[in-house]
N, C-alpha and C positions, 0 to 999 in steps of 0.2 A: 493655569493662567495666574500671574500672577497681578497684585498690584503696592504700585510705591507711590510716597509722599516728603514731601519737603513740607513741613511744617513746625512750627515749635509747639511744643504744648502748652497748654494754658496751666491756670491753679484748678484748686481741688475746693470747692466749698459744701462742707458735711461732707453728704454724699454724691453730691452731683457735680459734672464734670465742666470747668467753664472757656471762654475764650478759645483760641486754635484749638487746644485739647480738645475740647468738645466738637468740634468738626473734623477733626481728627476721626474723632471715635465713629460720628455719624456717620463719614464715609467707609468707614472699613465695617461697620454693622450693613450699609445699603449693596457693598461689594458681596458681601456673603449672603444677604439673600439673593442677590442676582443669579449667583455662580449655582447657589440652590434649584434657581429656574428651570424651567426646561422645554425646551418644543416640540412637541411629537407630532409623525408627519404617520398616521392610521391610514393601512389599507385595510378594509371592510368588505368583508367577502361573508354577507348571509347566507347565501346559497339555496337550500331547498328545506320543502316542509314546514317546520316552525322554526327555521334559520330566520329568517326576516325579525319574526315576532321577540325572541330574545336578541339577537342583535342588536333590535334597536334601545334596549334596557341595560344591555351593555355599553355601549357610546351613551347614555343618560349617565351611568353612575363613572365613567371616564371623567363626562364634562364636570361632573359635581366635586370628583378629586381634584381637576385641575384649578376648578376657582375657588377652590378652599387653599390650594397650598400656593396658588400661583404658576401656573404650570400654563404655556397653549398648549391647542391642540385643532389642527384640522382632517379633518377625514376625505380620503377618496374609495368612494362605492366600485366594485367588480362584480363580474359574472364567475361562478364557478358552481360545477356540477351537472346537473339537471338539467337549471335555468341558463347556462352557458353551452349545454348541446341545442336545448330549443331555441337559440339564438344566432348560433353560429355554427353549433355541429361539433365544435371542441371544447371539452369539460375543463380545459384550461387553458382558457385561448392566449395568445400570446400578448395582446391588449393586458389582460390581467397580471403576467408575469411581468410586464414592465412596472406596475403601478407598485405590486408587490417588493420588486426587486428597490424601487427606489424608496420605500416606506421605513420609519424605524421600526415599525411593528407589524404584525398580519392581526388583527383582532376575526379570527372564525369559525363560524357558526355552525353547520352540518350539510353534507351531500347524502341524495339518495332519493329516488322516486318508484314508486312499483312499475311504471311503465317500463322499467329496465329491470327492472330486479326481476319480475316473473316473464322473463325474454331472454333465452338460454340463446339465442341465434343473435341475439343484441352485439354488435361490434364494439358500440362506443357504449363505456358507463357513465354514472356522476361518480363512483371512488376511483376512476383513473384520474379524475382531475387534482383528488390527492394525493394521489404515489408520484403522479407529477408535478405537483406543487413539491412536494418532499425531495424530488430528486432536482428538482431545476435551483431552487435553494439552498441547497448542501444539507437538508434539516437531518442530520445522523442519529439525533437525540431525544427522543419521547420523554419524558417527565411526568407521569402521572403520583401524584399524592394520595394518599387513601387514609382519611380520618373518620372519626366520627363524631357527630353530636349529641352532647349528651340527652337534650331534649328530645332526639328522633329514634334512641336506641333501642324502642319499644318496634319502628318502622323495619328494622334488619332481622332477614329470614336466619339470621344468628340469636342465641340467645343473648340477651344481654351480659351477663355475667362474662361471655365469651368475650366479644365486641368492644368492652367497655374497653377507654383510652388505649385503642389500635391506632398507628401512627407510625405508616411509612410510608417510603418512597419506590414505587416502579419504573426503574431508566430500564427502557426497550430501545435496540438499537434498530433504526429504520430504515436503512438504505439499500440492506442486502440480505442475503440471505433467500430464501424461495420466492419472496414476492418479485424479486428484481432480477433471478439469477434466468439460464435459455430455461425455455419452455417449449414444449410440443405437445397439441392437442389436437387429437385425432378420434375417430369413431372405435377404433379397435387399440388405439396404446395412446400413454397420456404423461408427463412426466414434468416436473418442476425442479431445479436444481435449485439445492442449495450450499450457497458460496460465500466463503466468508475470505476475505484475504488476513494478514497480521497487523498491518496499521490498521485494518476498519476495527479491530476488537480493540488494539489498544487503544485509540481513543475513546471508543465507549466506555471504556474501564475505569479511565483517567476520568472521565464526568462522573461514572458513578464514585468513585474513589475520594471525589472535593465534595460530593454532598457530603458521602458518610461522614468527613472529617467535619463538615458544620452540622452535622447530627447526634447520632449516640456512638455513631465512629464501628457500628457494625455492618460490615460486606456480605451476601451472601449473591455467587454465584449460582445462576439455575443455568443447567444444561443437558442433555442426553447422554452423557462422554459412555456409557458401556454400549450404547447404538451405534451411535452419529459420528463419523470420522470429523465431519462441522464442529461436533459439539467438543472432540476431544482436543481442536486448537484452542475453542474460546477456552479449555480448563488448564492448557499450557500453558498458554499465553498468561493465564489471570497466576498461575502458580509464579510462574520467572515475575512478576512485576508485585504480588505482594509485600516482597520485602523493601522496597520501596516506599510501601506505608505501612511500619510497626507501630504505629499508633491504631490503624483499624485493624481489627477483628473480620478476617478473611475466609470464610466456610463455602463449602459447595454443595449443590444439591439437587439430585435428577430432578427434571420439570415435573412429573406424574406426582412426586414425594411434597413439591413444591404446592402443588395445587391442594393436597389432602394437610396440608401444613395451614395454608392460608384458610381454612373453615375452621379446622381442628383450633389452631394457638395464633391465630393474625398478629397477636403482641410478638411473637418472635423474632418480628422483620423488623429492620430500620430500614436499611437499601435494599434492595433487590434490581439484581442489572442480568439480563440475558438477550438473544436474539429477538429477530423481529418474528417471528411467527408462533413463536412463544409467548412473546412477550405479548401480542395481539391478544392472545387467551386468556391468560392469567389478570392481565391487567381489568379486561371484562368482569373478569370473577371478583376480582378486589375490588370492584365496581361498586357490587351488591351488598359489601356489609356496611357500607353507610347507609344504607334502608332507600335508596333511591338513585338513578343515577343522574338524575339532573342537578346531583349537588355536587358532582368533583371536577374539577377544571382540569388543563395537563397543559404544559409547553410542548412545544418543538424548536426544538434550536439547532445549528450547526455554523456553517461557516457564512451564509447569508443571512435573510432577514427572518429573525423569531417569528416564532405562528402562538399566538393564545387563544383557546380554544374548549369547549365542552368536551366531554368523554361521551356524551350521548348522539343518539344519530339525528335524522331527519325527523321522525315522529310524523310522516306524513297524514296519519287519521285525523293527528290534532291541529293540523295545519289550517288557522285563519279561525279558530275558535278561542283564541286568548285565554289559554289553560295550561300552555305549558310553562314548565319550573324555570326561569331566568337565571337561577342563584350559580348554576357551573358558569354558565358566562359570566357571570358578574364576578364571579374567583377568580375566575382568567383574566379579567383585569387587573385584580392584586397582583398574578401572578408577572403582569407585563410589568407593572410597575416596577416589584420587587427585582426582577431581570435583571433593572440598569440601577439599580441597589436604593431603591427608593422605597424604603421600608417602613416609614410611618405614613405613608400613603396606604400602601398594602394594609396595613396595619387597620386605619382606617375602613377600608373596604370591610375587613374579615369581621371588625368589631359591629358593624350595620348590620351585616347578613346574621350576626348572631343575635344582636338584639331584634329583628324581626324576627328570627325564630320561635325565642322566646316569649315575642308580644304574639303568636302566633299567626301572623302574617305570613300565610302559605297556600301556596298553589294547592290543587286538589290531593296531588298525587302524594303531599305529606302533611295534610292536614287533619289535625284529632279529631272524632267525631266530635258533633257538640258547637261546633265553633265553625262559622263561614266561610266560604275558601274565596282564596281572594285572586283576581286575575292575574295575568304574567305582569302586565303594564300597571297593574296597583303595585305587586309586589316591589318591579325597580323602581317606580316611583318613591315608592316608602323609604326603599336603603337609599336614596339620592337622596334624598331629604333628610335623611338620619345624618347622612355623613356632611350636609351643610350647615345643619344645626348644632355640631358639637365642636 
């Protein structure tokens, strides 16, 4: 959007700008923070467990970025999971899809209840309401990050010296593959396909492809390809389309070799892009070497509306005891931000979560002996506050 003026300028006295000039100036400084503005329209889907509990610490450090930089923001609440079969019987009712569908953003939280989970006869679950959210969305693209800190690197079942400055990206593709492909399940035979067409890989590719290039510009393909007739498109498909980008560094690598790769040298990765039921694994595993997993957020994006979100589940034990770790929702906010390229907002977020780290302002689950652990609602409390005060 543009904007124009019919004005003449004024003089110049020292350094300050005077007459029409100077209205000049002040409106083209008011136009550009305008255009900086922005309105975001949150669909809020806590869902189950301790979804509620950081949820709402998420929408705290939201509201805290937006009146720092100027930003609105209203939220509208859904049912999904659990709380949406006890409600209605569908884990993603279609009330929800609409809210979702009209939202800039999905900000969510986790599905999962044992009432379903130890009920093998159970028809409906709370995770069909997310392969359903996934597929009613276009969401084709999982995003997970996996860093570390360096104040927690004592918390990873890694040794430190291994762990230290690990720093990459897991893009799983989610639409297809065994989760989505026919299914038959019976008493005596059982079977899952896995389906991959050529446009579903090449655009996965293509996403992994633009991170590497805002990265360290190295690709690594994980796949089965001496198995999996699956796995040996995604490594055709990834061979014809490297040349495409001579700037990244394009290698491949069975998923089994991938998995003993991410323990053994984690620094090896920048990207990492493979199927969804791979990607489902590995990503868990890469989970664990930031010493917790209530600290990494992940996207989901495709041709609908973005999903930001924790990599962790429900935690229903700790559900309604104000203990669990806020700080992946609260990344998942950077990460919404940063999405529609709003990066000193992000910026913001990631620099709060790391100075509570430091001040040791930590939920139980990564806090050093010696020092008090602080509840989920102190903890986002703290980083709202951090990110208003500076």
């Amino acid at each position: 959007m543009g904007i124009s003026f019919n004005v003449k300028p004024g003089g110049v006295v020292g350094n300050e700008v005077t007459g029409e000039g100077a209205l000049f100036a002040q409106a083209v400084a008011e136009h550009e923070v305008t255009e900086l503005r922005r309105h975001f329209n949150i669909a809020v889907l806590a869902g189950d467990g301790i979804g509620p509990e950081i949820s709402a610490q998420g929408v705290a450090v939201m509201d805290a970025v937006c009146r720092r930089f100027g930003h609105t923001v209203e939220y509208h609440h859904a049912l999904v999971g659990a709380a949406a079969i006890d409600a209605c019987g569908d884990p993603f009712p279609e009330s929800t899809y609409e809210i979702c569908s009209k939202a800039t953003a999905v900000l969510f939280s986790a599905v999962g209840d044992p009432k379903y989970d130890h009920n093998p006869e159970a028809k409906v679950r709370p995770e069909q309401g997310l392969l359903a959210m996934r597929r009613k969305l276009g969401l084709y693209a999982n995003i997970r990050p996996v860093e570390t800190f360096p104040c927690l690197l004592h918390n990873s079942p890694l040794r430190a010296d291994i762990v230290k400055d690990a720093d990459f990206v897991c893009i799983r593709e989610l639409t297809g593959g065994m989760y989505f492909g026919e299914k038959l399940e019976g008493d005596e035979r059982a079977y899952d396909t896995c389906l991959y067409t050529r446009p579903e890989v090449e655009r996965i590719l293509r996403v992994a492809y633009d991170y590497a290039r805002r990265r360290r510009r190295h690709l690594t393909v994980v796949d089965k390809a001496n198995v999996l007739a699956s796995s040996r498109l995604w490594r055709h498909v990834a061979q014809q389309m490297a040349p495409e980008y001579p700037d990244v560094t394009t290698d491949f690598m069975y998923v089994d070799n991938a998995a003993m790769r991410m323990i053994q040298d984690p620094r090896f990765f920048d990207v990492m892009v493979t199927e969804n039921t791979f990607g489902d694994i590995l990503t868990d595993e890469g989970s664990v070497i930031s010493g917790s997993m209530g600290l990494l957020p992940s996207a989901s994006t495709g041709t609908g509306t973005p999903v930001f979100e924790p990599i962790h589940g429900s935690w229903p034990e700790a559900a309604g005891k104000n203990i669990a770790n806020p700080i992946a929702q609260i990344l998942s906010v950077a990460m919404l931000f940063e999405h529609f390229g709003l990066t000193d907002e992000g910026a913001a977020i990631r620099s709060a979560v790391n100075a509570s780290l430091d001040a040791n302002v930590r939920t139980p689950d990564i806090q050093t002996p010696g020092h008090p652990a602080y509840t989920t609602a102190q903890v986002g409390s703290w980083i709202a506050d951090c990110i208003l005060a500076r």
